[in-house]
C-alpha positions as CSV (number, residue, x, y, z in Angstrom):
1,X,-7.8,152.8,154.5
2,X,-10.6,151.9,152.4
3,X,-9.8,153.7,149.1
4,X,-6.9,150.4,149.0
5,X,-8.4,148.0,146.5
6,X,-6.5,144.9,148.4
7,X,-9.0,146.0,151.8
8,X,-11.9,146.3,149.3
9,X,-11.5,143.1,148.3
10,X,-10.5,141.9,151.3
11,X,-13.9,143.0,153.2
12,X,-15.8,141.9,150.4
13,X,-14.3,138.6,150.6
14,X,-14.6,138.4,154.3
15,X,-18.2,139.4,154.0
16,X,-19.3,136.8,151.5
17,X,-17.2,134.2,153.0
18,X,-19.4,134.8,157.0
19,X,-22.7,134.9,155.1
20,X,-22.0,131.5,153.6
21,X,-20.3,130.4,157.0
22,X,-23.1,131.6,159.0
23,X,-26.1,130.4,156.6
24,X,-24.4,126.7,156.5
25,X,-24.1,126.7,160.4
26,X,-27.6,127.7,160.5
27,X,-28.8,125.0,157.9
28,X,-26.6,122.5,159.6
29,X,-27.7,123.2,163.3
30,X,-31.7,122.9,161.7
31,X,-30.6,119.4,160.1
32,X,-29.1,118.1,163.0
33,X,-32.0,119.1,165.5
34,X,-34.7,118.0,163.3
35,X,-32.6,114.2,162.7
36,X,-32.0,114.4,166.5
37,X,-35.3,115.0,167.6
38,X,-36.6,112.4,164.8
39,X,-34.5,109.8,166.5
40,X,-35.9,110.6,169.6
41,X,-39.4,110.0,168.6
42,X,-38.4,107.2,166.6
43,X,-36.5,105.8,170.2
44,X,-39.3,106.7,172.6
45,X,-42.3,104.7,170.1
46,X,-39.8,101.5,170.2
47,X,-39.6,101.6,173.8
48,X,-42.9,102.4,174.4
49,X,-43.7,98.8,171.7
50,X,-41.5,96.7,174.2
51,X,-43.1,98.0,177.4
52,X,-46.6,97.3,176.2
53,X,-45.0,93.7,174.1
54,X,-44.1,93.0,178.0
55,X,-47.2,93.9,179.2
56,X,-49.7,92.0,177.4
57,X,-47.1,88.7,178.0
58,X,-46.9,89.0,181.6
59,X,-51.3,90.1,181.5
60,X,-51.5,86.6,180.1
61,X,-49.4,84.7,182.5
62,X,-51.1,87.1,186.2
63,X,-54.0,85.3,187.9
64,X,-56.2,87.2,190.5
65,X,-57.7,90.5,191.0
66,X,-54.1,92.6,191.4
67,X,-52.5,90.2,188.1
68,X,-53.2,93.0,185.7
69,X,-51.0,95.8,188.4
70,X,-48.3,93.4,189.0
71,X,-48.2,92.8,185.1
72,X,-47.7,96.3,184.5
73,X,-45.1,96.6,187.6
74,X,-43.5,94.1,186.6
75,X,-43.3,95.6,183.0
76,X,-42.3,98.7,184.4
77,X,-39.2,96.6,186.7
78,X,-38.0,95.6,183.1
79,X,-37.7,99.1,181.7
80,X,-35.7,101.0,184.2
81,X,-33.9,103.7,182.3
82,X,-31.7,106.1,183.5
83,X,-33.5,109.1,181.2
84,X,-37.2,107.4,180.8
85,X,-39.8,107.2,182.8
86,X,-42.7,105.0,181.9
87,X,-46.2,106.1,183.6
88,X,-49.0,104.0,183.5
89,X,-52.7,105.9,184.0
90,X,-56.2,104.4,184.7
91,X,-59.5,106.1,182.9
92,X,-60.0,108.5,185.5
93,X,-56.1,109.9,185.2
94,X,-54.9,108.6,188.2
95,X,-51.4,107.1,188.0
96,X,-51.5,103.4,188.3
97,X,-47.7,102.7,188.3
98,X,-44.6,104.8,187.3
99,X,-41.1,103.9,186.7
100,X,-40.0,107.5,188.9
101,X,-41.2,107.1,192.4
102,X,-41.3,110.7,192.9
103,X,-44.2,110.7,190.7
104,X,-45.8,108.2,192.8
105,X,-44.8,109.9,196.3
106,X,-45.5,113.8,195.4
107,X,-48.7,115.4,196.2
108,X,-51.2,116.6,192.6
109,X,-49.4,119.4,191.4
110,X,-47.5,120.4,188.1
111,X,-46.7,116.8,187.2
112,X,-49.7,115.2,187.7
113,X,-51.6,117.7,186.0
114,X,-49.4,117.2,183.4
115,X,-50.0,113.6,182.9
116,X,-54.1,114.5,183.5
117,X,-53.5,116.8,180.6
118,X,-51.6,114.2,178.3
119,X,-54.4,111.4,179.2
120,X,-57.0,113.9,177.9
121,X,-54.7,114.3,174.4
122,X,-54.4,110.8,173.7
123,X,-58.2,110.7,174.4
124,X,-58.8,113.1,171.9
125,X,-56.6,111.3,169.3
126,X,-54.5,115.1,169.4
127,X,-50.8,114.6,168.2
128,X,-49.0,111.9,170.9
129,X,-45.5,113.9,170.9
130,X,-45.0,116.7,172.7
131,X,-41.7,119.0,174.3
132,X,-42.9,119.1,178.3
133,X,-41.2,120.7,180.9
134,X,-41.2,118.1,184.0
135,X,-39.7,119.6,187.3
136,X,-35.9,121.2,186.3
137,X,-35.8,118.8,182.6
138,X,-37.1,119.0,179.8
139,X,-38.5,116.2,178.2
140,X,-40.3,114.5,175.4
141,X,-43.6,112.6,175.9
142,X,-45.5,110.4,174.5
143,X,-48.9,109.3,174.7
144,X,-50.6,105.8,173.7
145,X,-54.2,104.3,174.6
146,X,-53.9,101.0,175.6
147,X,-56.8,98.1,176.2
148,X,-55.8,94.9,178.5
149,X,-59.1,92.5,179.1
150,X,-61.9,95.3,179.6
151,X,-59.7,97.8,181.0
152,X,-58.7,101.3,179.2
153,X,-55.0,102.5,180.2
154,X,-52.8,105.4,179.1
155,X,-49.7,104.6,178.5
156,X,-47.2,108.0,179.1
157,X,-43.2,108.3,178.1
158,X,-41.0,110.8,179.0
159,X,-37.7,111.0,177.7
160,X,-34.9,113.1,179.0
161,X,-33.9,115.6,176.4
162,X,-30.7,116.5,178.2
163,X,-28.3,114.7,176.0
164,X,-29.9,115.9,172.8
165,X,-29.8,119.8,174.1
166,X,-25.9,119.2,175.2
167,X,-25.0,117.8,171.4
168,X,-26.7,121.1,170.4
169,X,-25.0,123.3,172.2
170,X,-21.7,121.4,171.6
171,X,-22.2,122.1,167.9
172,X,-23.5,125.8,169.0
173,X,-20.3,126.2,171.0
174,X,-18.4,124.4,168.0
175,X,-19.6,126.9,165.3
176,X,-18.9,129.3,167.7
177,X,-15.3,128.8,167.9
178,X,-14.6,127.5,163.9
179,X,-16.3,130.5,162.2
180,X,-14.5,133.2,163.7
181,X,-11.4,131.5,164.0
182,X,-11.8,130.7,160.0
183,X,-13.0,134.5,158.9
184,X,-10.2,135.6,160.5
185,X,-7.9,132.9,159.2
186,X,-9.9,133.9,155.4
187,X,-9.2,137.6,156.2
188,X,-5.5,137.4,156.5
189,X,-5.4,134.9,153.7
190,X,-7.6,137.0,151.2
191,X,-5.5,140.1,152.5
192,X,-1.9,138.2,152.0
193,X,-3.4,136.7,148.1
194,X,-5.3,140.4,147.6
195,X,-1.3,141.9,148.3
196,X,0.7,139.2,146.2
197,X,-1.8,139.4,142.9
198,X,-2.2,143.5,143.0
199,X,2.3,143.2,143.5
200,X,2.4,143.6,139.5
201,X,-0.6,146.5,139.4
202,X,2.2,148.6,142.1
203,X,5.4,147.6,140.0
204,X,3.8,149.1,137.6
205,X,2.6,152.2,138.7
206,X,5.9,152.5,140.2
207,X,7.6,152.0,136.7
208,X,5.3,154.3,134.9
209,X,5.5,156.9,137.4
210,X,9.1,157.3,136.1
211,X,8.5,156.8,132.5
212,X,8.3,160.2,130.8
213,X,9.2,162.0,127.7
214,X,13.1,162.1,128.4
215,X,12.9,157.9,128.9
216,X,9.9,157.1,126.9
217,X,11.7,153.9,125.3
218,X,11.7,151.9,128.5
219,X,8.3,149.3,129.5
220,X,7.0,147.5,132.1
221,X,8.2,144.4,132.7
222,X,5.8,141.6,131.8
223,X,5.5,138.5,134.2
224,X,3.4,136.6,132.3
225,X,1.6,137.3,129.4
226,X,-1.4,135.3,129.6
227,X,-3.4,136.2,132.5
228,X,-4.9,139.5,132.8
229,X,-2.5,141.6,134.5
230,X,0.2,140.3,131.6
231,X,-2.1,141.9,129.2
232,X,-2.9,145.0,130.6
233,X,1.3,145.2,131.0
234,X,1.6,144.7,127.0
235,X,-1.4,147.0,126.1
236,X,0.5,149.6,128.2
237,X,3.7,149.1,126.6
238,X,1.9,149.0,123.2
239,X,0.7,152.5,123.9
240,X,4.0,153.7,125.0
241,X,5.1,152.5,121.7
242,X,2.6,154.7,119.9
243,X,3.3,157.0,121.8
244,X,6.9,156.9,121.3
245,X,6.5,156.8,117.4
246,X,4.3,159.9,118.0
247,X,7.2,161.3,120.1
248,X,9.1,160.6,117.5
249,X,7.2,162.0,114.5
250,X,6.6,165.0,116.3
251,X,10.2,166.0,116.9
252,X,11.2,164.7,113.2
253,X,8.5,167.2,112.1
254,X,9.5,169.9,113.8
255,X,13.1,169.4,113.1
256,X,11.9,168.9,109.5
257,X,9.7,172.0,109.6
258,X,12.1,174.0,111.0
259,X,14.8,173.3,108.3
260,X,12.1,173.9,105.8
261,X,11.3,177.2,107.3
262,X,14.7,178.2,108.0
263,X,16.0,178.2,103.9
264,X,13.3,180.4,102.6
265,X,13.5,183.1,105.6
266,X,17.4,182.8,104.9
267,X,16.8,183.6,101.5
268,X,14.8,186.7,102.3
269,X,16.8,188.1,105.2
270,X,20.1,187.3,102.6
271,X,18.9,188.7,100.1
272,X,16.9,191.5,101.6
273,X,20.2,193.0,103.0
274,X,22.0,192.8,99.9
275,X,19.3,195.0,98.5
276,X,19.8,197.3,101.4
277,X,23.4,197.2,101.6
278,X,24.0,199.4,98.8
279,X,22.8,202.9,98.9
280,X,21.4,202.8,95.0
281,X,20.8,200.2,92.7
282,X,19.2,200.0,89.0
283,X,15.7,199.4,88.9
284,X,16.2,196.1,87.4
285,X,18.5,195.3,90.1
286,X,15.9,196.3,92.9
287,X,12.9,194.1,90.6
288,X,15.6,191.1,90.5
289,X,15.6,191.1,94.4
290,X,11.6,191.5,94.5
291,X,11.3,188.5,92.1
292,X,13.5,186.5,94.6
293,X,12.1,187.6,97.7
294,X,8.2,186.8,96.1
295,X,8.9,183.3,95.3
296,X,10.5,182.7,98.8
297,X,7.7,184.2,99.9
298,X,5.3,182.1,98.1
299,X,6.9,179.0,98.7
300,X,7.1,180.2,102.8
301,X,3.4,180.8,102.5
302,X,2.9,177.1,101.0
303,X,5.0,175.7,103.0
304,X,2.4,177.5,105.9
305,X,-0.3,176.4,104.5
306,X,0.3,172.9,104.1
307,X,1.4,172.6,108.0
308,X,-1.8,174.3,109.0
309,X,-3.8,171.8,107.3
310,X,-2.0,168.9,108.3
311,X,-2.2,170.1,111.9
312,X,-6.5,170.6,111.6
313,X,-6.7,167.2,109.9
314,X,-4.7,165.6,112.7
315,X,-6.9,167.7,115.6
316,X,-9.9,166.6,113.5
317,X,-10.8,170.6,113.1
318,X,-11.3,169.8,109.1
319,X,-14.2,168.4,108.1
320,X,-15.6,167.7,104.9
321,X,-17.6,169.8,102.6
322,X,-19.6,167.5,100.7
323,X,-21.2,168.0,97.4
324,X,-22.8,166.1,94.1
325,X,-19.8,166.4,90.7
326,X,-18.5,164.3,88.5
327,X,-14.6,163.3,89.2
328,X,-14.0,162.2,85.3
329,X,-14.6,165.9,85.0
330,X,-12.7,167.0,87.7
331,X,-9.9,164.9,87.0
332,X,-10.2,166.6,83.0
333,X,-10.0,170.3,84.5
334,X,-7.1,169.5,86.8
335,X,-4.9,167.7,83.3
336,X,-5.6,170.4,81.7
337,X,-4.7,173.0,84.2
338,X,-1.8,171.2,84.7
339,X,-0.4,170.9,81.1
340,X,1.4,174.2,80.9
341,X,3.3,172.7,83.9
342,X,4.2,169.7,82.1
343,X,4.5,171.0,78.1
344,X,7.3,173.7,80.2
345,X,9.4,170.4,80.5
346,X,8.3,168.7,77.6
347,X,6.5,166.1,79.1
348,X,3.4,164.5,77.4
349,X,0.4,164.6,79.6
350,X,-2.6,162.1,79.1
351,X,-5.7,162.1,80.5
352,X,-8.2,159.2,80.2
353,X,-11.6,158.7,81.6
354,X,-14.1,156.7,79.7
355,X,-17.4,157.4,81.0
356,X,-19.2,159.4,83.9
357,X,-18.2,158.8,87.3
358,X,-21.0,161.0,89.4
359,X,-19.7,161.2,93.1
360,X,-20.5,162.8,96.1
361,X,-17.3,164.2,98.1
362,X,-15.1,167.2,99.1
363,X,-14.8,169.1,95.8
364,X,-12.2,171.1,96.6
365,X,-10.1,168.7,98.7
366,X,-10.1,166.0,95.4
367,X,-9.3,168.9,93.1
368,X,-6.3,169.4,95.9
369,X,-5.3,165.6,95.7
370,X,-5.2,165.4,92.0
371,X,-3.2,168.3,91.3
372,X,-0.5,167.2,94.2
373,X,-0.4,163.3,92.9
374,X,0.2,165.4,89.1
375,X,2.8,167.9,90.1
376,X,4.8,165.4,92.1
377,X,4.8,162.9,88.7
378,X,5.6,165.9,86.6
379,X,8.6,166.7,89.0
380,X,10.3,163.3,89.1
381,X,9.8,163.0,85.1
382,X,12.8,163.9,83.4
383,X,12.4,165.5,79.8
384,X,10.7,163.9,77.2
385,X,8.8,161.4,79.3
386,X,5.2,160.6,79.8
387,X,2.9,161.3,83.1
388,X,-0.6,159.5,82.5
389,X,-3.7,159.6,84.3
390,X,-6.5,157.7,84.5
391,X,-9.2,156.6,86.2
392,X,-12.4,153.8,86.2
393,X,-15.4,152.5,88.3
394,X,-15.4,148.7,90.0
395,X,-18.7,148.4,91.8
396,X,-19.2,151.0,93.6
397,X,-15.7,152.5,94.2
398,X,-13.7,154.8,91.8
399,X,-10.1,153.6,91.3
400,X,-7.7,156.5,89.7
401,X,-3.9,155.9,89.0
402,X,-1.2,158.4,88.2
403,X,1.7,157.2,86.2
404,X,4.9,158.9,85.1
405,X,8.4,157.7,83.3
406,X,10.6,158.4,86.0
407,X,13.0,156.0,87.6
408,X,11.2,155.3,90.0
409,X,11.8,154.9,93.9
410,X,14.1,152.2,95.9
411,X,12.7,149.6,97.7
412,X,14.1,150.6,100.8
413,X,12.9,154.4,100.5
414,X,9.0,153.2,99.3
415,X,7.4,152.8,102.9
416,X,8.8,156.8,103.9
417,X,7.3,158.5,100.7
418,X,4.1,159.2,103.0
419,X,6.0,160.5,105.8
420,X,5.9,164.2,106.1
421,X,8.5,166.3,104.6
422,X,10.1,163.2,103.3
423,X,12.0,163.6,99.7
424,X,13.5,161.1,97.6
425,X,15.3,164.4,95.8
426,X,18.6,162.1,95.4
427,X,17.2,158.8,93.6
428,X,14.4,160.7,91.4
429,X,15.9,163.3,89.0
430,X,14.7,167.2,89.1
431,X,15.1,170.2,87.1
432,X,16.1,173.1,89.1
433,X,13.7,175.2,87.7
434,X,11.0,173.0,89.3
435,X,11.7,175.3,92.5
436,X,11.4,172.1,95.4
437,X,9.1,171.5,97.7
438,X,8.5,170.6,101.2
439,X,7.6,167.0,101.2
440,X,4.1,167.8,102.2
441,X,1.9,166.6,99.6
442,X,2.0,163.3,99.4
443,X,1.0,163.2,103.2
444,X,-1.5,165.6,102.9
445,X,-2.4,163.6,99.6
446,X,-3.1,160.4,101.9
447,X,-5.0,161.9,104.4
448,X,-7.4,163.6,101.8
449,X,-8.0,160.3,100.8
450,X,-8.3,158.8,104.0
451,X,-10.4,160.8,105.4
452,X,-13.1,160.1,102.0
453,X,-12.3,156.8,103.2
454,X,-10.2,155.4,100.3
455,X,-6.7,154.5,100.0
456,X,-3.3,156.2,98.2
457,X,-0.7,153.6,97.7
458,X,2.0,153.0,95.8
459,X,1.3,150.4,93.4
460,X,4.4,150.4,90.7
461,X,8.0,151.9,91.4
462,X,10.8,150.6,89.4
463,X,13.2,151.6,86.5
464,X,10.3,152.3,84.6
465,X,8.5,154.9,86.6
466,X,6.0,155.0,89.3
467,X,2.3,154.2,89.5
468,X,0.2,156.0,92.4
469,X,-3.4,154.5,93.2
470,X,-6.5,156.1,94.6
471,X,-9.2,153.8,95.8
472,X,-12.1,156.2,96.7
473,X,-16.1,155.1,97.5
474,X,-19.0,157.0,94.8
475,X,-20.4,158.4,98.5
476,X,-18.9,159.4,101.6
477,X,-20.3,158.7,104.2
């Protein structure tokens, strides 16, 4: 149950929504009890101003010894409330006249000594308020001295806190009722909006759960593709499309691979039971075979070799093998080693570097580059053309170009010439003496370069011939 993420959120929602119900009801109850019993007090001192306002105007008005009691009696006649009692005591603490006769009637006891004990506060000058418990009520009191002629009174108020405790517990019992009633009505809400958003998250589980490599061109559908779950939809789809052009390339190269691999062990089988299909030959016919059979077998084991390093450059198994040269130098040895090549089809090879160009790279993988980019330009060149190279420093990158005179490569065909085992055999001219090849080395070409972190790109392909530049950093890092 709680491994669902619409629960998770759910409960955590819930949980956050009852602490901040819970703390507002307490802060709320707090405010309201504190401005209630503010009130109170603020009631109970007006009251308590109009008894003795009363007082002192009826004290001026009484005549005779018993004026100053029926002063305060008749004070006390005026302010009959249904929740106040007014109690009037003398110095010694004896109640003089109260607004409650049951005060007056009852023996001392819990009362009295509860007015004794209030007399003796407000003699003290101690805080007049106080929360006092008189018979089955609770009630607020208030003490204030009072002088009329020579005589020292205490005047006492208690106030009924009934009504205040009932609004209390109405908002008790009110909180009560609304904060369960809206965690659960937030719970089924957050559940219901938890469900609805997450919808798109389970469509597309569903939808990728049948995706695979038999159907890898269809992608989730995208509901809208500015909020989050819209982009998560497209960054999905965008890996299934890289993973479909990986598809893709995968089963072009085998296919490719396989129809590269299939011509020269044709050859060999073919031409192996030819040889052994006759019970003599000459010796020259039996050396004939051999020569046949070696150069398939040489151009099988290139073939090899070039899909074993493409596959340990893609699984990242090849690293570099860095060292301190010079690539004008290097770039000298691999012209000249390449000159029989190109003298064999009567093709003028140039090289040019003006100065040192000290470097620190891959030695052998340059020297690997270079010869490919020459050998491919020397293939495409018909007779009597030209294959230049040449190469210079900007800042601190090397840039290196490899021109020829052949007729160059159609627009439409330029962005394949990196692809693996792709040829452009029937728009660029060849000898068949120059034996084919597999379409491998201008890939592995670009990811020699790549991985010194330059760049190999065709830069010039028209009626005139083609251009290839090599954009390498003086240090690999």
């Amino acid at each position: 149950m709680f491994s669902s993420v619409r629960v998770r959120l759910t409960l955590w929602y819930t949980a956050v929504l009852t602490c901040v119900l819970v703390t507002m009801a307490f802060a709320t109850y707090f405010l309201l009890r504190q401005d209630s019993a503010h009130r109170t007090d603020a009631a109970i001192v007006e009251m308590a101003d109009s008894f003795l306002a009363t007082v002192n105007a009826e004290a001026r008005d009484a005549t005779g010894p018993d004026g100053l009691k029926a002063a305060i009696e008749q004070a006390i006649s005026e302010h009959k409330y249904r929740e106040t009692i007014f109690v009037v005591l003398d110095q010694e603490g004896k109640i003089v006249a109260a607004s409650s006769s049951q005060l007056l009637d009852e023996p001392p006891g819990a009362p009295v000594e509860l007015l004794q004990e209030a007399t003796g506060r407000a003699k003290l000058g101690v805080r007049p308020f106080q929360t006092v418990r008189v018979r089955d009520d609770v009630r607020r009191s208030y003490t204030r001295r009072l002088s009329i002629g020579k005589e020292e009174y205490t005047l006492l108020v208690l106030q009924s806190l009934h009504r205040q405790r009932e609004f209390l517990q109405s908002v008790i019992a009110a909180f009560g009722l609304a904060i369960p009633l809206a965690i659960l009505l937030a719970s089924a809400g957050g559940y219901f909006l938890a469900r609805r958003s997450l919808s798109p998250v389970v469509e597309m589980s569903t939808q990728a759960g049948r995706i695979g490599a038999d159907n890898l061109h269809q992608r989730l559908a995208v509901r809208n593709a500015k909020d989050e779950l819209g982009h998560l939809a497209a960054s999905f789809n965008n890996l299934l499309d890289r993973l479909d052009h990986s598809f893709e390339q995968q089963r072009r190269f085998m296919a490719d691979a396989s129809h590269e691999l299939r011509t020269p062990v044709a050859i060999l089988c073919g031409e192996a039971d030819v040889t052994l299909s006759q019970p003599s030959r000459s010796p020259e016919d039996y050396r004939a075979s051999l020569d046949i059979l070696r150069a398939e077998a040489k151009r099988l084991k290139h073939i090899v070799e070039d899909l074993f390093t493409l596959a340990r450059a893609d699984a990242g198994q090849h690293p570099l093998t860095l060292s301190s040269f010079y690539l004008d130098e290097l770039i000298t040895e691999c012209s000249r080693s390449m000159k029989t090549l190109a003298a064999a089809k009567q093709i003028t090879l140039t090289c040019n570097s003006p100065k040192e160009l000290p470097i620190q790279a891959d030695e052998a993988l340059l020297r690997r580059m270079i010869v490919n980019l020459l050998d491919n330009a020397i293939k495409y060149t018909p007779p009597g053309g030209s294959v230049s190279v040449r190469c210079d420093a900007e800042d601190s990158r090397y840039v290196m170009t490899v021109a020829d005179t052949g007729q160059g490569i159609p627009v439409e065909l330029q962005p394949r010439i990196f692809e693996r085992f792709f040829r452009a055999d029937k728009v660029r001219s060849r000898s068949s003496s120059d034996g084919g090849g597999a379409g491998l080395g201008l890939s592995i070409s670009e990811w020699i370069v790549h991985a010194h972190g330059g760049k190999l790109a065709l830069t010039r392909s028209d009626k005139d011939g083609s251009t290839f530049t090599v954009n390498l950093p003086a240090a690999v890092t």
